[in-house]
C-alpha positions, 0 to 999 in steps of 0.5 A, a space after each residue: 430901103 437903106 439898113 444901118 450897120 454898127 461894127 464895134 469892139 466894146 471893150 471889156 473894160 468899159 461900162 456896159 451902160 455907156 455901150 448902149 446909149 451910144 448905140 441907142 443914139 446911132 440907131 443902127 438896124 443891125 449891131 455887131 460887137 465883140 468883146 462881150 464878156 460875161 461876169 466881168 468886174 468892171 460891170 459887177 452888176 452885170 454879168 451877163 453883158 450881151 442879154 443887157 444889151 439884148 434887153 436894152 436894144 429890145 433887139 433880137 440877139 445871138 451870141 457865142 463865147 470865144 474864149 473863157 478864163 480860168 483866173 476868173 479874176 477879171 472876167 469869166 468869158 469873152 465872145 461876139 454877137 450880132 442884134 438886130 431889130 428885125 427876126 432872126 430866122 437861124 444862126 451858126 458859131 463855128 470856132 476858128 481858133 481854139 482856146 489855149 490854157 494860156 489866160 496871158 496870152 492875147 494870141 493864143 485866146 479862142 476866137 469864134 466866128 458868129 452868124 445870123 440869117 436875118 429878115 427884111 422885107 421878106 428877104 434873107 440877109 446874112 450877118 457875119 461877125 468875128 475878133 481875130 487874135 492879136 499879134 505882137 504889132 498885128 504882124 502876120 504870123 503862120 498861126 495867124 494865117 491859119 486862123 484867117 484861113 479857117 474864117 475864109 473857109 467859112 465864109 468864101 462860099 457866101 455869094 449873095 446878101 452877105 455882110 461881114 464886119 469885124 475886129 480883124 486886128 489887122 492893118 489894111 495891107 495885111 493878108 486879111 484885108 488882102 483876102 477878104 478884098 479879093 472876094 467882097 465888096 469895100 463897105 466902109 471909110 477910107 483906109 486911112 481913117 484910124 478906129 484904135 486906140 484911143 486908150 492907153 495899150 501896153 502888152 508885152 513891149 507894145 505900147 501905144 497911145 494914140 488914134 493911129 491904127 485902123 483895125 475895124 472893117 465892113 465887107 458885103 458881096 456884091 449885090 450889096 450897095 454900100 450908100 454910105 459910112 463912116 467912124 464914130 467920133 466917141 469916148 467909150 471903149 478903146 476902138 471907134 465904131 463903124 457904122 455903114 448904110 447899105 442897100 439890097 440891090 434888086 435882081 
């Protein structure tokens, strides 16, 4: 039996509807997403985007907020989930960054890593999920590394039917991708294949505009068989999803 994976950062800003048509057209089993945003303007009426998402997959669904504003003038919270058709049997959220007071201030924002136990075919599978902190041109920071760190705490000790994905903000040659590289299995496109941006992005003297970074990224243990991957060409939000086909290698 092969399994469908869909890894997307969604974009805050982008319409909610947009979101999941596309998902409905991939038809992915299990969907992780980040930058759900509960009270958002630019979906005025919806204010509670993953339950939208739940409802419209007809998926079952866990979310944890990351981090929550204090403006409230774009958006009351942000935070990761993972839905899926198949049962949840458990879940766990640990925070691995705690949030700053700092509303304007990318690098100091909560950050949550998200996990469902999942059933198929009678069989246990482990989904995590999270969105790292931005740093100025994803370069590695101390406080950066310690939030990789915490996450790799977590999730060093998964040894079997373990599947991890995310918007790690980092670059292939980073400390991340590095870490993660030494302790699970590649799931996904070649590192060359770019997923941001494909919108405008200016903060703090970064400006870009262009397909040029590959931030997005898919890893298992080993007795997960990656059959097949690929980016998502689409319009909708500033990141390309991935999405992957494994398969659970017998004993």
């Amino acid at each position: 039996m092969q399994i469908g994976i869909l890894q997307w950062n969604i974009w805050y800003k982008e319409k909610i509807e947009n979101i999941v048509k596309t998902i409905k057209e991939i038809d992915p089993d299990i969907v992780c997403l980040q930058e759900l945003a509960l009270n958002c303007k630019y979906n005025p009426c919806v204010p509670d985007a993953p339950k939208y998402i739940k409802d419209g997959l007809k998926f079952s669904g866990f979310f944890r907020i990351a981090h929550r504003f204090s403006n409230g003038n774009k958006l009351d919270a942000l935070g990761n989930g993972i839905f899926t058709r198949f049962p949840i049997t458990n879940s766990f959220s640990e925070l691995i960054q705690e949030p700053s007071a700092k509303d304007n201030d990318y690098s100091r924002e909560g950050r949550v890593y998200v996990e469902a136990k999942i059933k198929i075919n009678g069989r246990e599978v482990t989904i995590g999920t999270t969105h790292l902190s931005y740093t100025h041109r994803f370069e590695d920071t101390e406080a950066r590394k310690q939030e990789i760190d915490n996450l790799l705490r977590i999730i060093n000790r998964k040894e079997e039917r373990f599947i991890f994905t995310g918007d790690l903000n980092s670059t292939p040659d980073s400390y991340a991708i590095k870490e993660l590289g030494k302790i699970f299995r590649c799931c996904q496109p070649n590192y060359s294949e770019k997923t941001w941006t494909t919108k405008p992005f200016e903060y703090k003297g970064f400006r870009e505009d262009k397909l040029n970074w590959r931030l997005d990224y898919v890893f298992a243990t080993k007795d997960i068989k990656c059959v097949s991957s690929e980016i998502i060409k689409t319009n909708y939000s500033d990141h390309l999803p991935v999405f992957v086909r494994i398969s659970l290698c017998e004993k």
